[in-house]
C-alpha positions, 0 to 999 in steps of 0.5 A: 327839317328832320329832328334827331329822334326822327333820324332814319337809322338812329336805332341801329346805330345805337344797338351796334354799340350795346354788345358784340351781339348788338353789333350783330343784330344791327349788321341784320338790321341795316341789311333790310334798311341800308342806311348810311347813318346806320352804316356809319356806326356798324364801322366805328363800332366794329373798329372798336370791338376789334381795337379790344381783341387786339388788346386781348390777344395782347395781354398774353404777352407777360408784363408789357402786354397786361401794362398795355391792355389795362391801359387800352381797356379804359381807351376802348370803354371811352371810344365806347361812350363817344360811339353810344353818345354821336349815335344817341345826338344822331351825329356821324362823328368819328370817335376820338383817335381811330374814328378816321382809320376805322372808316377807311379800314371798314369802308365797304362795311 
């Protein structure tokens, strides 16, 4: 039985949380190993990066946009520790509310 420190990926998929960078180098990364747990967080991290951008390009609009984007700040920075958290305990859990839509979205990812 594999434990979870031994899980094949493991380190990738806690580096594509870290920064947009981290993103990145775990994209080269799963290139050369191609692991599904690796590829699993690459998709809900990069749904996560891209639901912030959304709420950058947002909080442009004036009023309703900075109401909305300090708001979806905090959602995103909590996406961002269920992500870091599923990748550390070595489960492939989608994070809370998007996690689904992320995978069908990023699905050839």
């Amino acid at each position: 039985m594999e434990s979870n420190l031994e899980k094949p990926g493991k380190d990738i998929g806690l580096i594509a949380y870290l920064t947009l960078i981290g993103l990145i180098v775990a994209m080269v990364m799963n290139s050369d190993k191609k692991t599904e747990f690796g590829r699993y967080h690459i998709r809900q991290s990069l749904g996560i990066f891209l639901t912030g951008f959304s709420l950058l390009v947002i909080s442009f609009v004036p009023f309703i946009g900075w109401v909305i984007s300090f708001a979806g700040f905090f959602f995103v920075i909590y996406l961002l520790i269920m992500g870091i958290l599923n990748a550390v305990n070595g489960r492939m859990e989608p994070v809370p509310v998007l996690g689904e839509q992320y995978n069908v979205w990023l699905k050839n990812i």
